[in-house]
N, C-alpha and C positions, 0 to 999 in steps of 0.2 A: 297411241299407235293406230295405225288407221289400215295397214296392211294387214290381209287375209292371210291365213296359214294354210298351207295344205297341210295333210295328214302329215307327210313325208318329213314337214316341216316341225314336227313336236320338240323334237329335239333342240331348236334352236328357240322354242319359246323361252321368252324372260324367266330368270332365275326364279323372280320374286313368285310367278304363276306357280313354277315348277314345284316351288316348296309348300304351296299352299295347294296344291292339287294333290300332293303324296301324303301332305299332310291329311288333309279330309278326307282321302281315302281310307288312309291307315285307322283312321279314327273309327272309320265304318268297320274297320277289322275288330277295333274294340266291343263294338256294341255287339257285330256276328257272333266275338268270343262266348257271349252269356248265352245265343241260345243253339245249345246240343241236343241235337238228334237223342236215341237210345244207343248208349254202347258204354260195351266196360271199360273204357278211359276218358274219364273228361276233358282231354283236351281236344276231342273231337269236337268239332264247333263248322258255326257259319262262317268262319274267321274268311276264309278263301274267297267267297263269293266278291266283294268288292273288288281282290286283286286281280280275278280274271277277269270281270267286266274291264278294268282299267288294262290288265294285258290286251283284252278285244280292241277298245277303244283308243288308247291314247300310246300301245305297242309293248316291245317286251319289255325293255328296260322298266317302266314303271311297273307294270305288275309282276317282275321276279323282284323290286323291292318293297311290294305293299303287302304279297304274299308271304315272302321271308319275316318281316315286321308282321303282319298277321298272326303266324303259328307261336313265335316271340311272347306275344302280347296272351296270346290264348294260353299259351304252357304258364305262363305267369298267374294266371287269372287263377288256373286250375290248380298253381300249386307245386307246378312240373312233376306230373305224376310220372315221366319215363327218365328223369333226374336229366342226367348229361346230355342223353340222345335226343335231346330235343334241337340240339345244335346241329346235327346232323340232317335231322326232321326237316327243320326250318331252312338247309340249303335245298332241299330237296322239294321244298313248297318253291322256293324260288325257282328253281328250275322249270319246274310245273307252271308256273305264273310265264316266264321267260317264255317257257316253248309254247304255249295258249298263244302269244305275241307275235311268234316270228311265224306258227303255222298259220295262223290267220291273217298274215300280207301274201300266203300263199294264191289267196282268188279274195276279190273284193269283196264278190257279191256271197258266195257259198262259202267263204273259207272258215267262218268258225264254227263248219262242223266239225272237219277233223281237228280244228284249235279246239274244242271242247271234250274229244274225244281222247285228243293228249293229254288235257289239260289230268280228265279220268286215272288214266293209265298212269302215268308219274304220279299223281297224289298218292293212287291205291298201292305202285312198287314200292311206294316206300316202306311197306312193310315190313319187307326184307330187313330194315338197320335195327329190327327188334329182335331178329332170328338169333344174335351169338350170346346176348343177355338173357331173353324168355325162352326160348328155344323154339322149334318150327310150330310145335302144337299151338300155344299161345297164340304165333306171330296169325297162324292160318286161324285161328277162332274171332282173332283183330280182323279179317280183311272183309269180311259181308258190311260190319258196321262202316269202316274205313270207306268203301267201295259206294254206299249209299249215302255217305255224308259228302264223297267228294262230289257223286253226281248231281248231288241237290244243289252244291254250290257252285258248278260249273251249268245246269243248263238251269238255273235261273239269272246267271251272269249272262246266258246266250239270249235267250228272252228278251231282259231287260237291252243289251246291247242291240237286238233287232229293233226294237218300242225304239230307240231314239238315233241308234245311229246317222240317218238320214236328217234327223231334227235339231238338231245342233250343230253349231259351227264350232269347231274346238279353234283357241289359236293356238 
């Protein structure tokens, strides 16, 4: 194929790209899985960071499914220390991955600040699906680790997303 893609055009890239780009992303959720910040649940992880570069990058669709597969992969790794809730968890990274994606077609040039700043804010809410299990003490002593693990994986996504944006041709 010898046609350029715009951005807008992702969607209509070849299947076969598509599965091998979710794929290697996801992959990278794997490896973010092993390494965790400080905090009293391990499934707090790097897991996100690939999927928001990939929301930044390549839009939402892809990174609310490399993020959902991310927290997945990480609740796995760890053991699912929040048992069921991690089902919950993991639509909720999607989300977060989703909305990084759609805030950031909001401006070309500047928009993943606020897609980074979403990206924050839905990871850290989701503290809340811990409140009716642990009760609000727990959920509120979760959210500083919660809250510094998402930011480290959201503005080293934005970073990394500035470094190449400009330098690659996605098709």
């Amino acid at each position: 194929m010898t046609k350029e893609y715009e951005k807008s055009d992702l969607l209509k890239a070849p299947m076969t790209l598509r599965i091998a780009r979710l794929s290697t992303f996801s992959a990278l959720c794997v490896v973010g899985s092993f390494i965790h910040p400080p905090s009293p649940i391990g499934s707090v992880a790097f897991d996100s960071l690939s999927g928001f570069f990939a929301a930044l990058y390549f839009g939402a669709l892809d990174g609310a499914l490399i993020c959902g597969i991310g927290h997945i992969v990480t609740s796995l790794i760890s053991g699912f220390p929040l048992g069921i809730l991690h089902l919950p968890i993991a639509f909720s990274m999607a989300l977060a991955g989703g909305a990084v994606g759609v805030v950031n077609k909001t401006n070309k040039k500047w928009g993943f600040i606020p897609a980074t700043i979403a990206g924050i804010v839905i990871n850290t809410g989701a503290f809340v699906i811990i409140i009716p299990t642990y009760g609000l003490e727990a959920a509120l002593v979760f959210v500083p680790f919660l809250m510094l693990a998402a930011s480290l994986n959201a503005i080293i996504a934005a970073l990394i997303y500035i470094s190449v944006r400009r330098r690659i041709k996605t098709p």
